[in-house]
KETORKE-129752 format. One line per field, with one value per residue (C-alpha): residue number from 1; residue in one letter; x, y, z negated. Coordinates in Angstrom, 3 decimals. Example, Ala and Ser with C-alpha at 12.3 -4.5 7.8 and 13.67 -1.06 7.14 Angstrom:
num: [1 / 2] .
residuo: [a / s] .
c1: [12.300 / 13.670] .
c2: [-4.500 / -1.060] .
c3: [-7.800 / -7.140] .
END
This chain:
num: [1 / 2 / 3 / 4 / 5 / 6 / 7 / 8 / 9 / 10 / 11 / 12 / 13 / 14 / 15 / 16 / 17 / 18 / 19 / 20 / 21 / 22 / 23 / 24 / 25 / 26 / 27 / 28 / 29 / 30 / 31 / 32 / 33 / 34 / 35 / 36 / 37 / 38 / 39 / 40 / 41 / 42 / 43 / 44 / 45 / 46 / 47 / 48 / 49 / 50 / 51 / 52 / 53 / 54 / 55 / 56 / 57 / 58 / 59 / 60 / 61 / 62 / 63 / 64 / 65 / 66 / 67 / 68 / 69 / 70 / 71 / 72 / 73 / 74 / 75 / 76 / 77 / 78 / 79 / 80 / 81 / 82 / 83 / 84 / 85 / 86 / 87] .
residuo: [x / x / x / x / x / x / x / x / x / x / x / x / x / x / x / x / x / x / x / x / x / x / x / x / x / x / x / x / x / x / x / x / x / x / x / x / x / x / x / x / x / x / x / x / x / x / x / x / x / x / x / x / x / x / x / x / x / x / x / x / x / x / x / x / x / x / x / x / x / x / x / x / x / x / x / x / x / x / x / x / x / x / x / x / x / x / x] .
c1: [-16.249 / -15.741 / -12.474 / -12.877 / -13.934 / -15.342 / -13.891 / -16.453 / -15.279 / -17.123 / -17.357 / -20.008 / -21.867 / -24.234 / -22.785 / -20.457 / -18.506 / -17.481 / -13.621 / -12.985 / -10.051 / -8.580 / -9.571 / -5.735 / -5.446 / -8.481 / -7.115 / -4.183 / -5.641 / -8.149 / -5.039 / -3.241 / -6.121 / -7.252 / -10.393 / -10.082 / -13.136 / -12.040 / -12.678 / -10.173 / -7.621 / -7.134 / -7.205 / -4.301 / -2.356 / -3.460 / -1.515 / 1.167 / 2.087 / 1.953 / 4.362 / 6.931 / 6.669 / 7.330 / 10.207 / 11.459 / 11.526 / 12.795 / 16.154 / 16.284 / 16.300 / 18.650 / 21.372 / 21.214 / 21.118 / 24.086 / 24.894 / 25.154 / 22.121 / 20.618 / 22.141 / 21.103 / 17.177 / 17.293 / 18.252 / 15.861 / 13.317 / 14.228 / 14.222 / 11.144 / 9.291 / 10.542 / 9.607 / 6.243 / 5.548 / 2.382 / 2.558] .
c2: [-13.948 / -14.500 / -15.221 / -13.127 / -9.321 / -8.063 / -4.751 / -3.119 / -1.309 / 0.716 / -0.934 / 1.838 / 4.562 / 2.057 / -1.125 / -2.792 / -5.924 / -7.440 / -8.778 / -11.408 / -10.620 / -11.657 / -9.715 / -8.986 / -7.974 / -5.632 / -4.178 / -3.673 / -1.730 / 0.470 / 1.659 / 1.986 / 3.525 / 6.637 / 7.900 / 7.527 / 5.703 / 1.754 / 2.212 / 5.360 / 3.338 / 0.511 / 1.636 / 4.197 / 0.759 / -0.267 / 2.583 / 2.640 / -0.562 / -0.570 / 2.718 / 0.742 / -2.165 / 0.584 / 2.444 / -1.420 / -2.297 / 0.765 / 0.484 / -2.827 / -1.626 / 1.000 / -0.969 / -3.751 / -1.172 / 0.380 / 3.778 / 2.353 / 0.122 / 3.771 / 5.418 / 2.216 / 2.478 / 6.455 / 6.042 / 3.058 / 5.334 / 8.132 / 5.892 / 4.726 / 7.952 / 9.110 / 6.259 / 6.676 / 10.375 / 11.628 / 13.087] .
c3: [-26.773 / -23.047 / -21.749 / -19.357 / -18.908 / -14.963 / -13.458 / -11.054 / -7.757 / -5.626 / -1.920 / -0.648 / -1.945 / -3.253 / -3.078 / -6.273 / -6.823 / -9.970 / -9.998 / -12.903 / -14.536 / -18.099 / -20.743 / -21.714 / -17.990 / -18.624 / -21.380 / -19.774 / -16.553 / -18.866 / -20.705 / -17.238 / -15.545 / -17.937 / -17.406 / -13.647 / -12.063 / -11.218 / -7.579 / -7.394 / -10.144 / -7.947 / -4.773 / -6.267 / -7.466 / -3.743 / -1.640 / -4.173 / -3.390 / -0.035 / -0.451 / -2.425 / 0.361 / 2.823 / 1.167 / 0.482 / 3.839 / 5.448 / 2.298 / 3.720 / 7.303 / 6.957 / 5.173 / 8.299 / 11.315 / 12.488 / 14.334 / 17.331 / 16.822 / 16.422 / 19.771 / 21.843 / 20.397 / 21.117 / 24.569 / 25.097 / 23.588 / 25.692 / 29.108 / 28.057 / 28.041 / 31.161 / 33.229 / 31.875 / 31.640 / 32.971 / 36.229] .
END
């Protein structure tokens, strides 16, 4: 038995790749993924992660920023915008 088991993704509407992965791993996602089509599984793992990274960063952000930090970027903002409005 092969070590290793290959996940297909859909690149295009005709157009696949094969991903070598463990077989444990495999087993792991098909469990994980239902009866969702790969390409739709992982791109769902894809965006999710990138939501925790956001929601990570913006924790991190928001415990280093203070309110004042907050006034002086609202006022830059707002000087910003009017020395740049369209005329």
């Amino acid at each position: 038995m092969s070590l290793f088991c290959y996940i297909v993704i859909i690149l295009t509407k005709s157009k696949y790749a094969t991903i070598s992965v463990p077989a444990d791993v495999k087993k792991r996602l098909e469990k994980a993924k239902g009866k969702k089509e790969w390409g739709e599984f992982i791109l769902y793992l894809y965006n999710e992660t990138q939501r925790l990274k956001s929601k990570k960063a913006f924790k991190e952000l928001a415990e280093i920023i203070t309110e004042e930090d907050l006034k002086v970027m609202a006022e830059s903002s707002r000087e910003f915008r009017e020395k740049f409005a369209f005329r």
